[in-house]
N, C-alpha and C positions, 0 to 999 in steps of 0.2 A: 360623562364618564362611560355611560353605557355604550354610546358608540364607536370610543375608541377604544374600550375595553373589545369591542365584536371587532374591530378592525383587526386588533393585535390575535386573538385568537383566529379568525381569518386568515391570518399571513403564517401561523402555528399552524392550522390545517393545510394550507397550500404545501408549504414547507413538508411535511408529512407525507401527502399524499403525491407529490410530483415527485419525490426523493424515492418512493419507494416504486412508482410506475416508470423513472430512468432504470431502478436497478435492475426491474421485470425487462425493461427494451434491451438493456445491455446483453442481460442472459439471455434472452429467449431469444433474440434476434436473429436473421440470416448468417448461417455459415460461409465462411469466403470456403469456394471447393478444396480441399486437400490436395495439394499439386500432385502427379505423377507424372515424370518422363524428365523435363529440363526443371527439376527443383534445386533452388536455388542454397547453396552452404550457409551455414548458419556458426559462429562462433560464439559459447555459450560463456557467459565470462563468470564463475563463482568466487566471489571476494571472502575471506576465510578468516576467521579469528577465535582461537579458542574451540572446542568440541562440547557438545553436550549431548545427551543420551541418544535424540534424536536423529542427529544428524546421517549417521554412518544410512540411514533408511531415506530419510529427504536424498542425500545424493546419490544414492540409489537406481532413483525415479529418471536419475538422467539418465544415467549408460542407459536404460533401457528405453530410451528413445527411438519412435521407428522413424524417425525422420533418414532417410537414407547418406546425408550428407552432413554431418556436424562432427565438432569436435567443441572439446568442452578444457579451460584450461582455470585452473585454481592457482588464486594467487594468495600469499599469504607474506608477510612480514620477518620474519622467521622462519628458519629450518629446521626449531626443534616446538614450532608449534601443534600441542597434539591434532587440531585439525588436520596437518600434512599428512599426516599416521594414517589420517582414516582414507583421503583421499585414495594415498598411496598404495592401501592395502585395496580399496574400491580397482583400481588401477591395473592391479594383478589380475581380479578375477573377470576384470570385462577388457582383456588383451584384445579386442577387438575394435574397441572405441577407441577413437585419436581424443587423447589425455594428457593433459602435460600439468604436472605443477611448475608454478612459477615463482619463485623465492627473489625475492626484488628488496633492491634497498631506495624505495622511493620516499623519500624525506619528507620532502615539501608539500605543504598543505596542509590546514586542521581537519579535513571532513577526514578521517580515517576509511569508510568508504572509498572515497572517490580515492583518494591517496593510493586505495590497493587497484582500483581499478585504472589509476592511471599507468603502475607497474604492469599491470599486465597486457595492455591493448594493445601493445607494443608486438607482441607472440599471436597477434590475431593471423591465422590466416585466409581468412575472409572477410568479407565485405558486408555482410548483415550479424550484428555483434547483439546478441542478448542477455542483458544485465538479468541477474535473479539471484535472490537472497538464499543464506544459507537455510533456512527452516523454512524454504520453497518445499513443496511436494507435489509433484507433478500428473497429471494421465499422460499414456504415451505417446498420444496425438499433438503433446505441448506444442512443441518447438515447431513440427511442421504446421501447426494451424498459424502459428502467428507470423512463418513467413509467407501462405497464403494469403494473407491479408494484406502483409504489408506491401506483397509485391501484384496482387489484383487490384491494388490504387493508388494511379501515380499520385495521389493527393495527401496520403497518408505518410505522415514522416516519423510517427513511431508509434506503437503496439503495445497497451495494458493490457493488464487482466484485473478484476474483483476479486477478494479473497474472502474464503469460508476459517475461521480458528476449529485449529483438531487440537486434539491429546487431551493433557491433565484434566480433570474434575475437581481440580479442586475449585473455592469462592473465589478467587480473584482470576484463574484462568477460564471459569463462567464469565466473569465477569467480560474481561476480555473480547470474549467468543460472540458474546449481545452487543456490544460496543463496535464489534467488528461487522458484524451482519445490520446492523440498524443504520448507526452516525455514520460511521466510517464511507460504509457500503454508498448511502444515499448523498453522502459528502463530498465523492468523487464523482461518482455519474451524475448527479443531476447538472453540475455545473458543465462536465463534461459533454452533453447532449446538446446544449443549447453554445459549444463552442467555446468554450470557458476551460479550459480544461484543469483538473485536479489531479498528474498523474499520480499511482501510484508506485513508488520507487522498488520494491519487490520484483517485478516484471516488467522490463522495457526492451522493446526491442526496436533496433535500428538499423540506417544505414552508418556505416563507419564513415563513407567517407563525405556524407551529408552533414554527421554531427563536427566532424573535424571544418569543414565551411561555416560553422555558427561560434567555433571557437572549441571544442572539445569537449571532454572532459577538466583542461586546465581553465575552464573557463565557470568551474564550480569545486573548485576545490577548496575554497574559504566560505562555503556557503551549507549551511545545515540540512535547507530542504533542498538539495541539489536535483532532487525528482521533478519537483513543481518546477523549479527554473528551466529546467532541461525542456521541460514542455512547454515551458513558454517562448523559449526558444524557436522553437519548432513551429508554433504557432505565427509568431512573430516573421518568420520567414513565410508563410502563404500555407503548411504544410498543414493537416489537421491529425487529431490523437484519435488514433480506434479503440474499442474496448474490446474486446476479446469476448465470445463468449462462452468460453471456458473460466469455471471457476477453480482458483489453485486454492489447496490447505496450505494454510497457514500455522505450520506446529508449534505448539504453544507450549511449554511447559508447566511443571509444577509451581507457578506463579503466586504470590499471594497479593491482598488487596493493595499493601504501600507501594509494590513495583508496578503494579497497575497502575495506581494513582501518579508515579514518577513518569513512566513513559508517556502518558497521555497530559500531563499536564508539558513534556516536552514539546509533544506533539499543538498542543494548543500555543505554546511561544509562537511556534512556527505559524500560527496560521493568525495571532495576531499581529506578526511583522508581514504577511504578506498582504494578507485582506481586514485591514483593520475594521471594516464599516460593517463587514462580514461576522468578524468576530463579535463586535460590539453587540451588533445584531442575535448572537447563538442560543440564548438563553430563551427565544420565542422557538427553539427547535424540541426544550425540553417541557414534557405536555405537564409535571407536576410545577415548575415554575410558573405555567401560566392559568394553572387552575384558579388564582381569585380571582382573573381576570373575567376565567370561562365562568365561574360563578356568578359574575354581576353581568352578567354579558345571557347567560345561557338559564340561570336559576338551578333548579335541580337537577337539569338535561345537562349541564359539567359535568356529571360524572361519569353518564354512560359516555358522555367526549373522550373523557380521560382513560377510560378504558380503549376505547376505539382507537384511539393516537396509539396507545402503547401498541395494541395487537395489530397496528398498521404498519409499524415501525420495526418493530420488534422482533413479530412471530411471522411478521408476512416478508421482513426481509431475511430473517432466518429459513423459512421453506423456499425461499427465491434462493437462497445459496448454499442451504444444507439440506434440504430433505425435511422431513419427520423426526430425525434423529437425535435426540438431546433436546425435543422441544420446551421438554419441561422451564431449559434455561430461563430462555427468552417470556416465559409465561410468569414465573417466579422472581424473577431480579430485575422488572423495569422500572420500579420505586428506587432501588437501590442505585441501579444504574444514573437513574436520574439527579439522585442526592449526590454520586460520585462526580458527574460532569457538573456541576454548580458548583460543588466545593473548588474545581480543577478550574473553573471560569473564574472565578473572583479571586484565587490564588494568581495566575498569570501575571496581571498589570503590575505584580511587584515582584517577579521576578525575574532577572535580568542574566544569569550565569545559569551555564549546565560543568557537571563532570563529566569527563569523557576521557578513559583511556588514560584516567592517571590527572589530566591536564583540568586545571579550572579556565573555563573557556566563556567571553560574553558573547552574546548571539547580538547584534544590533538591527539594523533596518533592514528589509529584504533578507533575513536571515543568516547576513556577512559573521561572522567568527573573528573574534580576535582574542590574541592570549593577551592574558592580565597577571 
């Protein structure tokens, strides 16, 4: 018992410690130069549904882009959705920026995402198209660092970023903000370093007319995690995923614990249809799960472990993407946290449906969609 109990804690510290030194290589790593002179257009694509307090400031961050050549177009579902409101007012005061809403009656498909963004790629007019969520917030280096990148490596077939959770204080958008700096964070880089990659769907950017050669956008429109496909795509064609190292806020809102618990136990569907061996495996990534292990394994030295996991996890990937600021979170909520992703892991294998937009929708193999 004792030696597999030290194996399985083993592969808990591995997991830890490699998770938290991809997220350090992501960030900290070399800058592609910031182009000047032949910089290449960039088409910024924001998909739109609905307004919340934040937004009018997230979109913001775009017009003020110094990237010298973009244009940035919002597509929404609706023309009397109040997001259009805000663009459109945004719209007035940055008359300088090529802006366009784009009001499309694209039907087909369940990802609601991809559905608006199929509406709108149509109105690109360029050739490197970057997808970025509505409660993106950006520095004004965005756009042009990530077409440095992608256009200083013919190898490179599309462009993430990491994300740090800003706003609310309250317990479940804490909560959030550690989930997001710790698992999340070390959940896409690490597999992403060794060639694996995990995009995350917030920030992609690419070529148009590369992604339209793998099949498109209509080639994830019935698909949940249409991020991770898209880059497996990409992969699958010879092309590799860069990580940015720039980190974007992620604005969080006034959240409380049960919408926490609903997005993230979505987000877990997803990653048990894609990587089931993976998923099966999750529960050695959470350091209080594995403490009786660390205890027959380790004796009284489990606990300074247990500490040491969290504040490697935790505090060390919160100062990897946030600074100092709000450290208290990540110091305070890593039990909690921890209790929340095991309740969210054991709940999964039985559940089979999300709501979305009205619709009750079953997610099945590879994260395909179908109405019921």
């Amino acid at each position: 018992m004792n030696n597999a109990a030290a194996l399985l804690v083993a592969l808990s510290t591995s997991w830890t410690v490699l998770g938290t030194l991809a997220v350090a290589k992501a960030t900290r790593g070399s800058r592609a130069p910031l182009l000047a002179g032949d910089v290449p257009a960039v088409t910024v694509l924001k998909p739109l549904a609905g307004a919340d307090p934040s937004l009018e400031e997230n979109l913001r961050t775009f017009f003020e882009q110094d990237h010298p050549r973009f244009e940035i177009l919002f597509g929404v579902e609706r023309q009397d959705d109040p997001a259009a409101f805000v663009a459109e007012r945004l719209m007035r005061q940055y008359p300088h920026v090529a802006a366009k809403l784009v009001v499309h009656q694209q039907r087909s498909g369940l990802n609601p995402k991809v559905r608006n963004l199929r509406g709108m790629i149509a109105h690109a007019k360029h050739d490197l198209v970057l997808v970025s969520d509505s409660n993106v917030r950006a520095p004004r280096h965005y756009v042009r660092e990530l077409a440095a990148i992608k256009t200083s490596d013919a190898e490179v077939g599309l462009v993430t970023n990491l994300f740090a959770g800003e706003g609310a204080a309250t317990l479940g958008a804490s909560l959030e903000k550690v989930q997001l700096s710790g698992f999340v964070a070390a959940g896409a880089a690490l597999p992403t370093t060794v060639g694996d990659a995990a995009v995350i769907g917030k920030s992609m950017l690419m070529s148009r007319a590369e992604l339209e050669s793998l099949g498109g956008f209509d080639s994830v429109a019935d698909v949940l995690a249409e991020d991770y496909v898209l880059g497996k795509m990409f992969e699958r064609a010879g092309k590799r995923i860069a990580v940015a190292p720039t980190v974007l806020a992620n604005v969080i809102g006034p959240v409380d614990v049960p919408a926490v618990f609903h997005r993230h136990l979505r987000w877990s569907m997803m990653r048990a249809r894609l990587r089931p061996l993976c998923f099966f495996l999750e529960p050695l990534t959470v350091p209080l799960f594995v403490l009786p292990l660390a205890l027959s394994a380790l004796g009284i030295w489990a606990w300074p472990w247990l500490v040491s996991m969290w504040m490697l996890r935790d505090v060390g990937g919160w100062l990897l993407l946030k600074g100092r600021r709000g450290l208290f979170a990540p110091l305070l909520l890593g039990a909690l946290r921890d209790v929340l992703a095991l309740i969210v892991w054991m709940t999964t294998p039985f559940k089979r449906h999300i709501a979305w937009r009205g619709h009750r929708v079953r997610v099945g193999a590879n994260t395909a969609l179908s109405l019921e």
